[in-house]
Structures are given as C-alpha cells and as structure tokens.
C-alpha positions as CSV (number, residue, x, y, z in Angstrom):
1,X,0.0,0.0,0.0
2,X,1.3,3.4,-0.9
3,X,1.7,6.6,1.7
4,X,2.3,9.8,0.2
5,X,3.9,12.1,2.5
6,X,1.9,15.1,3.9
7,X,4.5,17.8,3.9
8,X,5.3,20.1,0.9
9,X,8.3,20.1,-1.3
10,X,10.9,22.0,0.1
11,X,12.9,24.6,-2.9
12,X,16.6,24.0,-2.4
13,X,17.5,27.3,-3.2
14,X,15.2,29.9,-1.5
15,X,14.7,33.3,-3.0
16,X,15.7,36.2,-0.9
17,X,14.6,39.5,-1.7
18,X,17.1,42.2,-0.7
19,X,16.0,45.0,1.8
20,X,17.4,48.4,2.6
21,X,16.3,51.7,4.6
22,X,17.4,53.6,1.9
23,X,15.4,52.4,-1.1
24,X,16.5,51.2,-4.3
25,X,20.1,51.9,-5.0
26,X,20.6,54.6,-7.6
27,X,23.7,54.3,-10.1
28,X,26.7,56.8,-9.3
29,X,26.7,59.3,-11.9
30,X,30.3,60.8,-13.8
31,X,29.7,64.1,-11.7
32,X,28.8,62.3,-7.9
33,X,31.9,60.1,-8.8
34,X,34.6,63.4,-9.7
35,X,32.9,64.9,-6.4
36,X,33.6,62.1,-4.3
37,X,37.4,62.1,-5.5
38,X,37.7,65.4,-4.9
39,X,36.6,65.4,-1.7
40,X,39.0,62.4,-1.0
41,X,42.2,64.4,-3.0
42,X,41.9,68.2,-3.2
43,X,45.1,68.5,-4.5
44,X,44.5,66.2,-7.7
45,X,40.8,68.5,-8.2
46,X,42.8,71.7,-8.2
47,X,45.2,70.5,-10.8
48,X,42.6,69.3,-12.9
49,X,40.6,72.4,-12.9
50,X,44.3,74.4,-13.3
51,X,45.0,75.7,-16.9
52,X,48.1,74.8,-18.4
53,X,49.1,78.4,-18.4
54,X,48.5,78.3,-14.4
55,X,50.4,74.7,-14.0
56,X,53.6,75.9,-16.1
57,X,53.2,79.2,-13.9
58,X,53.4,77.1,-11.2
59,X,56.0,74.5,-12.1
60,X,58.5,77.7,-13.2
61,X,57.9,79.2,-9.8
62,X,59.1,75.8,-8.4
63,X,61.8,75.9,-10.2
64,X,62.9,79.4,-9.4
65,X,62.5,78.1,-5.5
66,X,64.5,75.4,-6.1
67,X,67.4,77.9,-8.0
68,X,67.2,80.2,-5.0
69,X,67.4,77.3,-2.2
70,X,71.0,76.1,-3.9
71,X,72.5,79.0,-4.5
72,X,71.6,79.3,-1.0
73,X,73.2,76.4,0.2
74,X,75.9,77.2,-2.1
75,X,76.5,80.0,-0.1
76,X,76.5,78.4,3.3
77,X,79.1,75.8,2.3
78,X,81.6,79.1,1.1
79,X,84.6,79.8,3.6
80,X,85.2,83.4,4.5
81,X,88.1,84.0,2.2
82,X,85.2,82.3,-0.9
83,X,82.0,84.7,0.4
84,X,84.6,87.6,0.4
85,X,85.6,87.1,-3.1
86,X,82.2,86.6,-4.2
87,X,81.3,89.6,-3.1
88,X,84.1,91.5,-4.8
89,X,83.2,89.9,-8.2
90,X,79.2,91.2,-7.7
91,X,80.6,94.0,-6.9
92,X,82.7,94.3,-9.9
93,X,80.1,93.0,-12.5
94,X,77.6,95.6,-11.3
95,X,80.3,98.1,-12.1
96,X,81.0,96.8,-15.4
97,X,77.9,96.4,-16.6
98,X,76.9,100.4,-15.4
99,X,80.2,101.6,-16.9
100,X,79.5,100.3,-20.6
101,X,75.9,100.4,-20.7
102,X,76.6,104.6,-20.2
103,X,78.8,104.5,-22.8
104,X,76.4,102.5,-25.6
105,X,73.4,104.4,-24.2
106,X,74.4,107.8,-25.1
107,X,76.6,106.3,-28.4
108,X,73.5,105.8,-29.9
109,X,74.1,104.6,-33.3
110,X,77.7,105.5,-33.3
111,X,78.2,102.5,-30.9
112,X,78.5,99.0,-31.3
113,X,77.5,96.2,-29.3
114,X,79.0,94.8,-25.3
115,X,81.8,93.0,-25.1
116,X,82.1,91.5,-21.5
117,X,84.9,89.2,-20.2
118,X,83.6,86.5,-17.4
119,X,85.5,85.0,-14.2
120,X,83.6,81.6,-13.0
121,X,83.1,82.9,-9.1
122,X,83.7,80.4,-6.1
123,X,79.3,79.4,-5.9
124,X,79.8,78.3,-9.9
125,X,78.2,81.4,-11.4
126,X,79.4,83.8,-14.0
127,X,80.2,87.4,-13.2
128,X,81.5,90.5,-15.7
129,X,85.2,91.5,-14.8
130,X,85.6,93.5,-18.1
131,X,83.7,94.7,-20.9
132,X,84.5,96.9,-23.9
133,X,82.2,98.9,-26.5
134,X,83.4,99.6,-30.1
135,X,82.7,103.2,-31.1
136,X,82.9,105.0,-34.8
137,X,85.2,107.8,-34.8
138,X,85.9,108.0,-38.6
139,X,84.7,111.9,-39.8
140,X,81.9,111.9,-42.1
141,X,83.2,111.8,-45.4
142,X,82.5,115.4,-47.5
143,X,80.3,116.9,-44.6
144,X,82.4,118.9,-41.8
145,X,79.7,119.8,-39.8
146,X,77.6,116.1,-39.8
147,X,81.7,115.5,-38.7
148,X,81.2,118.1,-35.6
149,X,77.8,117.0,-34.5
150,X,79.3,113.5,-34.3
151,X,82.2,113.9,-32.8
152,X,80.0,115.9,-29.8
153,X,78.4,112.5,-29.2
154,X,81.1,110.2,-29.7
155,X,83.2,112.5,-26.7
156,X,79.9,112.7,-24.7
157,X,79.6,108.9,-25.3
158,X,83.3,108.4,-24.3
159,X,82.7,110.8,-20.9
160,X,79.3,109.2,-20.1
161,X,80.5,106.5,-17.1
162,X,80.5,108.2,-13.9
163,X,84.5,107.3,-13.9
164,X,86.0,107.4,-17.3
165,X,89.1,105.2,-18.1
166,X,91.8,106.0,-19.6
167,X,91.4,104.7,-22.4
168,X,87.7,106.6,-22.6
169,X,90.0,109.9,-21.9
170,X,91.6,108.9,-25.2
171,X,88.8,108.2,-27.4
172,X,87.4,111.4,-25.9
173,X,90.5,113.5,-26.9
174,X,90.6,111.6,-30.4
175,X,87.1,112.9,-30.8
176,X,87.9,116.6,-29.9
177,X,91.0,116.7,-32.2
178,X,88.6,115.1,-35.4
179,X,85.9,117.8,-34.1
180,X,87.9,121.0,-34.4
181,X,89.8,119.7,-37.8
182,X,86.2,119.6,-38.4
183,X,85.3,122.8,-37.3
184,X,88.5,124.3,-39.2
185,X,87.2,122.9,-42.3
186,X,83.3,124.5,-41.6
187,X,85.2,128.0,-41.2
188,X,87.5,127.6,-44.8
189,X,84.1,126.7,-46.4
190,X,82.5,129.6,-45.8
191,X,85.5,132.2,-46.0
192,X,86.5,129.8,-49.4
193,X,88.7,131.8,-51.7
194,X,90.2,134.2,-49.1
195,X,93.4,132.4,-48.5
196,X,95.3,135.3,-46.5
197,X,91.8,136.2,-44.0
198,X,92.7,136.4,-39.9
199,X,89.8,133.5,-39.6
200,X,92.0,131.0,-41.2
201,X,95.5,131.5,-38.9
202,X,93.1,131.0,-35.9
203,X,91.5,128.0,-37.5
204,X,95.1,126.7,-37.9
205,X,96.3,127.3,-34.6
206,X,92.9,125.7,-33.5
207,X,94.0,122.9,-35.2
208,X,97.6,122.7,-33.8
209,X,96.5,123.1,-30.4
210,X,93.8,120.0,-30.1
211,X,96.7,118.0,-32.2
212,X,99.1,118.7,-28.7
213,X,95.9,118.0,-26.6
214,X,95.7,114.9,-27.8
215,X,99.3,113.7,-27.4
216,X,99.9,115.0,-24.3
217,X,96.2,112.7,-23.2
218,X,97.3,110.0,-25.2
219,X,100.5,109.5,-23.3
220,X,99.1,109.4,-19.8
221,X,97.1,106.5,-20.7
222,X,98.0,102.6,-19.7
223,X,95.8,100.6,-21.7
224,X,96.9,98.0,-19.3
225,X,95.3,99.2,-15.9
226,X,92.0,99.5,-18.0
227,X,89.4,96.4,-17.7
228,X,86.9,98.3,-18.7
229,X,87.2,100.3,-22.3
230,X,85.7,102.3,-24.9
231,X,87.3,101.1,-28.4
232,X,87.7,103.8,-31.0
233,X,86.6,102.4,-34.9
234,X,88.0,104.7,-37.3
C-alpha cells in the first residue's frame, strides 16, 4: 500500500529578496563620482581644474625656488676668504655692466654692441670682470659739420660713465681733435677763396692746439690698468 507524505516540497535554493532603509540603490553618476574624488584628494581636483598656463606658472615658480634654495646652500658651504671674493666679483660685475651700458646708451648709433669678459666665481656662477664697446670715430666723409655733430656725441659717449678710463680719456681726446679739424674745415668753407683772412690763422692754430691736446692725453694713458674700455673704430 502506498503513503504519500503530507508535507510540501521544500525549494533547495530559496529566494531572498534584498532590503534596505534607503530604497533602491541609484547608479553613481560621472559628476557624484569626480565629487567624491575630490573630496578624498583636493590637490588632484585643483590640478585638474588648473589651466596649463597656471600649472607651467606654477611649475616655473618651483623651479625658481628650487634655483634660490641652492645658491643658497651654495653660499652656506663658502669659507670666509670664498663669500669675500664673491662679493668683490658682484661688486665688480655691477660696475661693469653700469660703466659700458653709459657709454652704448648715449653712443647711440655710433656704438657697437657689449663686449664683456667673465671670471667663474667660487658658488659656480658667472660674473662681468671687463667689458668693452666699439665706437665709430671716422669723420663723415665730405660733410664737416655732420663730422662736428658726431664727434660731440662720440666724446659725450666716451665721458658718459661716472668714472672714465683712460682709455675713454683717449677716445674722448681723439674725438675733440677730429671735431675742431672739423670745425677748421666749416670756417675755410664759408670764407672759401680768401686764403690770407685772420679767420683761417686762428683755425690753424685751433688745429695745432687739439693736435698737442691729444698727445699730451694719449701719453698718460696705460691701456693696461683698463678692464673696462671704450674702443675707437675709425
């Protein structure tokens, strides 16, 4: 005789519905995701919102920092005979630099470009010890006066530093002797034909006179005490 069994058919694998306080869960969207990063880095958020303008801004000033902080420590590890030194050669660049920008700045177009010479200093860095600007000196060709109104700025240029050389003292004198030769020549233009007039024995003893300025300038000078120079260009 058969007995069928009275309880039900148990499922093997029940089916368990999830259940939360919150509700359904909601996908993360791109925005709630960069928020949640950001809130975790800061630092990452700013650089992403940074332009690269603002980021190579930033990465120069770094760099400048990091320049300043070794030629800092650069300094610290000097002795006192090194940081004395270094000093002189600032000192000395500065100088160098004033003395021969005066004399291009008021050359104008009658002078050339900067010459310096460099001496490595004790922190590795490169400082002016002498420098030297050509300068035209040549007359103007067939023009006396052009030849007096640049020979007034070629001696101003020579004179410009606030302490000449001697070799500037020279240039300067070269200058005044090409200026009243100049000048000589203006005054036998204008009185032309009159070979025996008063105006022309002045003009010659003009002439004579700058001619013994100029030696007696030219000898005083050592070209060898100068570092710093202004180099007549005929």
């Amino acid at each position: 005789m058969a007995i069928s069994s009275a309880l039900p058919t148990a499922n093997p694998f029940p089916v368990v519905t999830p259940v939360t306080s919150r509700g359904s869960v909601q996908p993360v969207t791109d925005s709630q995701s960069r928020s949640i990063s950001e809130s975790r880095n800061p630092e990452a958020a700013r650089a992403t919102d940074e332009t690269p303008e603002a980021r190579g801004d930033r990465g120069e000033k770094q760099r400048s920092d990091s320049a300043s902080d070794n030629t800092a420590r650069n300094n610290q590890q000097l002795d006192e005979a090194q940081l004395e030194e270094l000093q002189e050669l600032k000192a000395r660049d500065r100088e160098v630099r004033a003395h021969e920008q005066a004399h291009q700045a008021v050359g104008g177009q009658y002078a050339g470009a900067i010459s310096y010479t460099y001496q490595r200093g004790p922190d590795g860095n490169q400082y002016a010890v002498g420098g030297e600007v050509s300068i035209d000196v040549a007359p103007v060709e067939g023009d006396p006066q052009a030849t007096v109104e640049k020979m007034r700025k070629v001696r101003a240029a020579a004179m410009a530093p606030a302490e000449p050389s001697g070799q500037d003292r020279a240039v300067a004198a070269q200058a005044m002797q090409t200026m009243l030769q100049a000048q000589v020549e203006v005054s036998t233009e204008k009185r032309e034909g009159d070979s025996e007039s008063p105006e022309r024995d002045a003009g010659r003893s003009l002439s004579i006179n700058a001619s013994n300025t100029y030696r007696d300038i030219s000898g005083m000078v050592d070209p060898a005490a100068d570092r710093a120079s202004f180099q007549a260009v005929a």
